[in-house]
N, C-alpha and C positions, 0 to 999 in steps of 0.2 A: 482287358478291353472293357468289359462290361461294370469295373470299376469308375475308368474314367469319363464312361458314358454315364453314370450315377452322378461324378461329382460335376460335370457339365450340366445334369437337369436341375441338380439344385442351384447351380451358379444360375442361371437361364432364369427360376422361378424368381428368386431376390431380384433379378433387374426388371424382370416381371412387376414382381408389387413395387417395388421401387416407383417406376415409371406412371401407374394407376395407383399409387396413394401418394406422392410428395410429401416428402418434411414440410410442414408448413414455413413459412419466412418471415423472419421478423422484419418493419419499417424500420430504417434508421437514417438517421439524417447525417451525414458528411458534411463537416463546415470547412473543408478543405475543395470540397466540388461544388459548393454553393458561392455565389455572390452575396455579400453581406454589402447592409447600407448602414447610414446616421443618416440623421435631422438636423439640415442646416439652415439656419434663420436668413430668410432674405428680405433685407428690409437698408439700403441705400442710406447713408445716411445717420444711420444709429450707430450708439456704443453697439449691441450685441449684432450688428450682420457680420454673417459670416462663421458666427458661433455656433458652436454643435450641440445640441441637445447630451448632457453628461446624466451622472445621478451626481447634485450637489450634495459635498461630503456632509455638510453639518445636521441636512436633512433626511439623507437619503430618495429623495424624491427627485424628479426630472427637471431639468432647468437648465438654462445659459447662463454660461459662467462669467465672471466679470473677465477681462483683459488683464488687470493687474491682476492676478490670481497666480502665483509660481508656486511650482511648479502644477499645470494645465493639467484636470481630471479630463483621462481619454472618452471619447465619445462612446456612446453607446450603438452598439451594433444590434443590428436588425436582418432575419429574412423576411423578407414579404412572401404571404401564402395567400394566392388565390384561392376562396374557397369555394367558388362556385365559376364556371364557365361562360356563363351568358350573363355576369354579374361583376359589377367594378369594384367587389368588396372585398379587403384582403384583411388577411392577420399582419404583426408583425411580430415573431418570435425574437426574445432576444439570442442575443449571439453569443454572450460574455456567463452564461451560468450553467458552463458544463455540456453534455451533449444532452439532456433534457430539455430542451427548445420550449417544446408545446406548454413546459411549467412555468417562463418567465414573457407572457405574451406582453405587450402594449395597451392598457386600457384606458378607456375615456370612463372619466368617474361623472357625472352629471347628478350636479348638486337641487334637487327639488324645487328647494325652494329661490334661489338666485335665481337659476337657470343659465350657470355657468357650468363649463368643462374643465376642469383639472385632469393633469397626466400622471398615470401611474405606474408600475410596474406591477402584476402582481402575480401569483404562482398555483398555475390551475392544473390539470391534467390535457385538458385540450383549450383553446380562443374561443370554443363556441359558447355561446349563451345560458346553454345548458351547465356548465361546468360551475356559472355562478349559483344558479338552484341548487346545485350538492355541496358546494364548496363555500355554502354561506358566509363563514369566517372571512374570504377572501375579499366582501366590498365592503368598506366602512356603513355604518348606519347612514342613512338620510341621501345615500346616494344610488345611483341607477347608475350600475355596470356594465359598460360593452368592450368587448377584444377582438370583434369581429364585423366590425364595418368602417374601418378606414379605407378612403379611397384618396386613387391619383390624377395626378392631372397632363397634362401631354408630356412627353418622350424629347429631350430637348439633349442632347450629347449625351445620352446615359444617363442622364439627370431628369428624374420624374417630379414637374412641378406642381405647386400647390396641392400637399399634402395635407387632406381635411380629416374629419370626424363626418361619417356619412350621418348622422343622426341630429346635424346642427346645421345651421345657417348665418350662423356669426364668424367672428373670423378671431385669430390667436392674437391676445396681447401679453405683454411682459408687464410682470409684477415686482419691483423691486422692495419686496418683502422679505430678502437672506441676509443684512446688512451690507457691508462689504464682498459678498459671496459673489452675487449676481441677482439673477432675477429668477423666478418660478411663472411659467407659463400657462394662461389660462384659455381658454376660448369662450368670447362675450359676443353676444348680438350687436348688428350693426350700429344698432344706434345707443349713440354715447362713450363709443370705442377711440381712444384718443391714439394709441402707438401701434394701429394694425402692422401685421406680422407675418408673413409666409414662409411655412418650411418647405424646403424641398429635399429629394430623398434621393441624398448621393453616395455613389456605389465607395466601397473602399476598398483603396488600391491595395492588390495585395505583393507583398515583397516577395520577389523571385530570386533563392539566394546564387551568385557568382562564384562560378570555380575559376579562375583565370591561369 
């Protein structure tokens, strides 16, 4: 008896420290329990409405692809991270480079001296700001990088419109600079803007597979 009453104190103490120390838990992200989105051009009217924001192959950089393009580079997928609660600024991690999210954020690259926006992809450890100070490599010279203040615009069917750059006030035009490819996307100030452009940020359906 006095055996099993020993190995009962010990069983007793381990659930003991168990319970007052936790294995600490790793974050991980599920893109299987998450909603992912793309950027789709809405602009009535033009070649590219309706086109998804891709990486154009020739460049690797973000852009609308042309229509005649066979076979169609899939859109690029996105979470949106709220980063702050009383704040309408989000990340958008991509979706397509493994379960590492926080490495392939959405950046707005802001060219100094234009004072245009180009879109990028680029590979941080977190969206926040900070990441570019350690991760210097990660913004080309002569540009000012953010991954962390895009915002949205009203809730329209699950479709969040007017998808901007919180740090600008101009609005996205298409650049038909890939030849035949498509266009590469910029954001310029209102004045002098000849093909404004609004993306919106639509969810992606996801396939539910059928046993029948």
């Amino acid at each position: 008896m006095s055996r099993v009453r020993a190995i009962f104190a010990i069983v007793l103490a381990l659930v003991i420290v168990g319970v007052t120390n936790p294995v600490p838990q790793t974050t991980t992200w599920n893109l299987r329990d998450s909603q992912l989105y793309s950027l789709r051009a809405n602009s009535p009217g033009k070649p590219w409405n309706g086109r998804y924001l891709v990486n154009l192959p020739s460049t690797k950089r973000p852009g609308l692809e042309n229509f005649t393009v066979h076979s169609e580079t899939p859109p690029l997928k996105f979470l949106p991270i709220r980063l702050r609660d009383n704040d309408n600024k989000y990340a958008l991690r991509g979706g397509g480079w493994g379960n590492y999210l926080s490495r392939a954020p959405l950046a707005a690259l802001t060219n100094n001296a234009t004072r245009t926006v180009t879109l990028k992809i680029v590979y941080l450890p977190t969206p926040l700001r900070e990441s570019f100070e350690t991760q210097t490599d990660a913004c080309p010279g002569g540009y000012d990088c953010t991954a962390d203040q895009w915002t949205l615009g009203g809730l329209d069917y699950d479709v969040y419109r007017d998808f901007r750059f919180g740090g600008f006030r101009g609005r996205w035009e298409p650049f038909k600079d890939v030849d035949k490819e498509g266009w590469h996307v910029h954001g310029k100030g209102n004045t002098g803007i000849q093909h404004p452009l609004q993306f919106d940020l639509v969810p992606v359906i996801k396939v539910v597979a059928r046993i029948d």
